[in-house]
C-alpha positions in Angstrom: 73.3 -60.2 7.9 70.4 -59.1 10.1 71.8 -56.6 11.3 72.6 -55.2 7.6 69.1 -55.6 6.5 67.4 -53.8 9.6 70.0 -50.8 9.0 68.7 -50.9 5.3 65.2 -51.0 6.9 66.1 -48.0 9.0 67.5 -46.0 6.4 64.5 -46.7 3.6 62.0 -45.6 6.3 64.0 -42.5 7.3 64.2 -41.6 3.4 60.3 -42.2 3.3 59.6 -39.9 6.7 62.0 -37.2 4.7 59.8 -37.8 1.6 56.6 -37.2 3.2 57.8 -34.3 4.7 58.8 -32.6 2.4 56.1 -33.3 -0.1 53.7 -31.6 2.9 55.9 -28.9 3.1 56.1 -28.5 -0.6 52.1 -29.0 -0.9 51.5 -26.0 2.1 53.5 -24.1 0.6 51.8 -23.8 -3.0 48.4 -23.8 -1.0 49.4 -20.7 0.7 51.0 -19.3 -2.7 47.8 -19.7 -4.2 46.1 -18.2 -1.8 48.3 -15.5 -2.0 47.8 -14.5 -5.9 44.2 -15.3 -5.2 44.1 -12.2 -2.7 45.8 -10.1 -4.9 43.8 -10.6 -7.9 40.5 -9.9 -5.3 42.4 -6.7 -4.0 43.1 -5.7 -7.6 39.2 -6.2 -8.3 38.6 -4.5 -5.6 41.1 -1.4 -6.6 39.7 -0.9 -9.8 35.8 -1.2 -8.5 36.2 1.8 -6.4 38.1 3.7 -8.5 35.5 3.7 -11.2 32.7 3.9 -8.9 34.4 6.9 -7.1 35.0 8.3 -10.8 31.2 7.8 -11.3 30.2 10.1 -9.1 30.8 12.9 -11.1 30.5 11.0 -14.6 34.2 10.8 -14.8 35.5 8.2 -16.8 39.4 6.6 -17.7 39.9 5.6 -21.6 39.9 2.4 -19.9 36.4 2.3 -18.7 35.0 4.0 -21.9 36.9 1.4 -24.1 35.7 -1.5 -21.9 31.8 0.0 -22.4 32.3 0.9 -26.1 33.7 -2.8 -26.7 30.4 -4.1 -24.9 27.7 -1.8 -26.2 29.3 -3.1 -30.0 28.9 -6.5 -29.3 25.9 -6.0 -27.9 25.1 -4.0 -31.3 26.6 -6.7 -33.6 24.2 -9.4 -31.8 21.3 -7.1 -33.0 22.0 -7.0 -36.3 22.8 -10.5 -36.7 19.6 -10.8 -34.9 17.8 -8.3 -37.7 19.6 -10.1 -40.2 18.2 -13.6 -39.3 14.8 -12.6 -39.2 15.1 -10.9 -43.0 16.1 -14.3 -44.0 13.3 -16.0 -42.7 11.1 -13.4 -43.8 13.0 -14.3 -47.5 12.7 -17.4 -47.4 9.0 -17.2 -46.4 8.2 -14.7 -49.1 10.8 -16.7 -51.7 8.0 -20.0 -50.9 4.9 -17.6 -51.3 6.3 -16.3 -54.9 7.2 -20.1 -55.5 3.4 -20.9 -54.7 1.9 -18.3 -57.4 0.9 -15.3 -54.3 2.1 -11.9 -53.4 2.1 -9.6 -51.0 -0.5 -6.9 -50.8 2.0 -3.6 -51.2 3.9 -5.8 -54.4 7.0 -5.4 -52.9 9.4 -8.3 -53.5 11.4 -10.4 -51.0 15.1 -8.8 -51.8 13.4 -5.3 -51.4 12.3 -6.4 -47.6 15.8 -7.8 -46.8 17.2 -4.8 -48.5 15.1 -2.9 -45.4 16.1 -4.8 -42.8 19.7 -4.0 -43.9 18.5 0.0 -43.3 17.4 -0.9 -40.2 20.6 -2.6 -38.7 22.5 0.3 -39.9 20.5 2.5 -37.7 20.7 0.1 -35.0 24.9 0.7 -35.0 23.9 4.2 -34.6 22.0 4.0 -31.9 24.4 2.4 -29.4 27.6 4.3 -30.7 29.2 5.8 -27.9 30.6 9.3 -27.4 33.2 10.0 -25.8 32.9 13.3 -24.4 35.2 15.8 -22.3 35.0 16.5 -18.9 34.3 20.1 -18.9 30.7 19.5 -21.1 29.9 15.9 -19.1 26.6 15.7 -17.1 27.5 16.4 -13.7 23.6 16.5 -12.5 22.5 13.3 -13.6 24.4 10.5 -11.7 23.8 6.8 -12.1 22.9 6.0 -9.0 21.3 2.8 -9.5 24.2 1.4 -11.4 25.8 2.7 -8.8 23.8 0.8 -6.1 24.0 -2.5 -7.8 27.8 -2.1 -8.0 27.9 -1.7 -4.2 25.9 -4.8 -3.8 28.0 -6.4 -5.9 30.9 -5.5 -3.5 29.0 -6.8 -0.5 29.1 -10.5 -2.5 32.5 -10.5 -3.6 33.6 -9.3 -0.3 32.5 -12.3 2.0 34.5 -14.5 0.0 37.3 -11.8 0.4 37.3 -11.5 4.5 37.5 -15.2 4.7 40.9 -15.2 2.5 42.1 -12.0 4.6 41.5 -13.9 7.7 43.2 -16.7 6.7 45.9 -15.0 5.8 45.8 -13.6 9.5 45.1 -10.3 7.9 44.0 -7.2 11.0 40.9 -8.0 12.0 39.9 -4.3 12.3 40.9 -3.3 9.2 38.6 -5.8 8.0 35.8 -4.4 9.7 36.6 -0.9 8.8 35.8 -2.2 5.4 32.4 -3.7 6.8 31.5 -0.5 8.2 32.7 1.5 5.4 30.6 -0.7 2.9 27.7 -0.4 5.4 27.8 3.3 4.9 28.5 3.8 1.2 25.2 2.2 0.8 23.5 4.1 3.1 24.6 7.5 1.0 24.2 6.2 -2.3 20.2 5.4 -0.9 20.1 8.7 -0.2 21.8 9.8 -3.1 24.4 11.7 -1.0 27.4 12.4 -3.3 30.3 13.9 -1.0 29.2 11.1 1.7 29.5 8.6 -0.8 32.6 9.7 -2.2 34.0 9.8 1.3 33.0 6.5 1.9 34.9 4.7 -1.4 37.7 7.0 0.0 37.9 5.3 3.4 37.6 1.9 1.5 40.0 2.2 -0.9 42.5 3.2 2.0 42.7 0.1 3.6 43.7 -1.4 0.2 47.4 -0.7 1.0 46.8 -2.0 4.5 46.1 -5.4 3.1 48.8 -5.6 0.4 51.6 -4.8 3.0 50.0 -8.1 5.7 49.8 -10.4 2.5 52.7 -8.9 0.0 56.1 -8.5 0.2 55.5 -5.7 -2.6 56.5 -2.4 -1.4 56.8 -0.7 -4.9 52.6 -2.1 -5.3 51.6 -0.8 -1.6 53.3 2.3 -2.1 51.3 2.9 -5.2 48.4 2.4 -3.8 49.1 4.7 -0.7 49.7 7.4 -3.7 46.5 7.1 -4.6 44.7 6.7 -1.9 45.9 10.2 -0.8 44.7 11.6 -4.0 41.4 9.5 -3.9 40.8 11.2 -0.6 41.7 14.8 -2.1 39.3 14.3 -5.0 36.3 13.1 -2.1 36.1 16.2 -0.2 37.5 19.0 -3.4 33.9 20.0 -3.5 33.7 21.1 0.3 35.9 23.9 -0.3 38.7 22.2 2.3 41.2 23.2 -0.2 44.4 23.3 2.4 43.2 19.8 3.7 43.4 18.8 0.0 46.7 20.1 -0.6 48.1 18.6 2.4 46.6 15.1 1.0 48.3 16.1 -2.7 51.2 17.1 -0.7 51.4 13.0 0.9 50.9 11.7 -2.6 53.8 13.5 -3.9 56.3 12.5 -0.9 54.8 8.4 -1.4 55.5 8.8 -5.4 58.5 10.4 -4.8 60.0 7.6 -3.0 58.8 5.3 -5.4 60.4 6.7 -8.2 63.6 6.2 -6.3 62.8 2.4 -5.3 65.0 0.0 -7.7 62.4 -1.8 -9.1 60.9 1.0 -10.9 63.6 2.3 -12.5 63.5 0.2 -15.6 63.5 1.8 -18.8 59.9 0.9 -19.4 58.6 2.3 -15.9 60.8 5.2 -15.0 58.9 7.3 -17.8 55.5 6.8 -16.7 55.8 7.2 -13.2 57.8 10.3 -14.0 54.7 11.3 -16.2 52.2 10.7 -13.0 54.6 12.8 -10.9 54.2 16.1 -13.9 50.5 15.3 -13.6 50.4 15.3 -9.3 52.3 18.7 -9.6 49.8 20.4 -12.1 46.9 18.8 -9.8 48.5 20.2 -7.1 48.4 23.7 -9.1 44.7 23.4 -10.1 44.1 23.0 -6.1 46.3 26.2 -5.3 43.6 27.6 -7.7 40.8 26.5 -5.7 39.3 25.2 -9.2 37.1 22.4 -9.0 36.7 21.8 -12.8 40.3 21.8 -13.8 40.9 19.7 -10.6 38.7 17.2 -12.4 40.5 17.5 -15.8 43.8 16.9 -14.0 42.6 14.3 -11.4 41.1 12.1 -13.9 44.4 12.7 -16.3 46.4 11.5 -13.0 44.2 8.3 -11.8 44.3 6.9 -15.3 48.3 7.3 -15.1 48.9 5.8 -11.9 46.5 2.4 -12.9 48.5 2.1 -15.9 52.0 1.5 -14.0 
């Protein structure tokens, strides 16, 4: 009978050993998963900082970005009139209690005649923030905003120390971590001076190492390969205004051999996809042209046509 009951013991305590373990197992694994979709989403933020920043520098803009700005700037617009039409109200109800109490106002006008100004007002109010969106032949191309610019690289430099400690936990390369550091280092250093090829260069080198980091954390070849597409066009549109035209086409000429192998990988030839990435390959190829033209304008047109094509898949 002993004996029977210290097997039983045996056996419970061997299930509770297997238990733990697993449950440790279990729990280190969905820690490192987390960690995992955490570092994407910071790449992602990452991806899409640069890219606009990049775009900046010659006041270059995706529907994207001008929708996210015209969606603020209305807000922002609507607060002001509800603003405006708060303080009407007061004023009414202020002038409503002086008509109440026998007195006037000095020009005669009534209460419902001042709100009715105030209404005039906010209406000019949604004029003045309306945005338009204009084409990229007539943009600005003098009048950069560097300081936005500036504060967006700072910016970078915050989210970023959070961001090396997830790389190196996720035993990331240490120097391709650094190359960011020094990278980052230097895009500030240009944008200070208000240097824009240097500056360009710089995001260029940045955004690079972007692929780097999805292929040491991801599994995702279809996502890395993407982003090696357009980092080769990234670089292209950095130095178009040097007049290095072949080096430009032999950067184009990367991008197309990356997106052509990704239009062949499996996962991406899904009804939904297939289409678009076959529309961003048309636009690489009329890019590619507008280089062959050694015209820095249309390259613009075309780039900014491309970029907006290849974040949308």
């Amino acid at each position: 009978m002993k004996s029977k009951n210290w097997l039983i013991s045996i056996f419970a305590l061997i299930i509770m050993v297997a238990i733990i373990a697993v449950t440790v197992v279990v729990t280190v694994n969905n820690k490192k998963t987390n960690l995992n979709e955490k570092i994407i989403s910071e790449i992602d933020y990452l991806d899409k900082t640069m890219i606009a920043m990049v775009n900046k520098l010659n006041n270059l803009q995706t529907s994207d970005e001008i929708h996210a700005k015209r969606t603020s700037v209305e807000i922002s617009s609507q607060n002001n009139i509800m603003t405006d039409s708060s303080k009407s109200g007061e004023e009414g109800n202020s002038n409503s209690k002086g008509s109440k109490m026998g007195g006037t106002d000095s020009s005669g006008n009534s209460g419902s005649e001042q709100g009715s100004g105030s209404t005039g007002d906010s209406s000019a109010s949604t004029e003045k923030y309306q945005i338009q969106n204009n084409a990229v032949l007539l943009r600005n191309t003098s009048d950069i905003a560097w300081n936005e610019l500036q504060n967006q690289a700072e910016n970078l430099y915050k989210s970023w120390t959070t961001i090396t400690l997830d790389l190196n936990t996720m035993n990331v390369t240490s120097d391709d971590i650094l190359a960011y550091n020094t990278n980052l280092d230097n895009l500030m250093i240009s944008l200070k001076e208000k240097n824009k090829i240097n500056s360009a260069i710089c995001l260029a080198n940045m955004y690079s190492l972007i692929p780097k980091y999805t292929n040491e954390i991801s599994s995702d070849t279809a996502k890395s390969k993407l982003e090696n597409v357009k980092s080769n066009i990234i670089f292209a549109y950095s130095i178009v205004e040097t007049d290095r035209w072949d080096d430009v086409l032999k950067l184009l000429g990367q991008a197309e051999t990356d997106l052509t192998e990704l239009m062949t990988m499996k996962e991406n030839l899904s009804t939904m996809r297939k289409p678009k990435i076959n529309k961003a390959y048309v636009l690489l190829k009329e890019l590619i042209k507008s280089s062959n033209d050694k015209n820095v304008d249309i390259f613009y047109l075309k780039y900014i046509n491309l970029i907006e094509e290849l974040d949308n898949l």
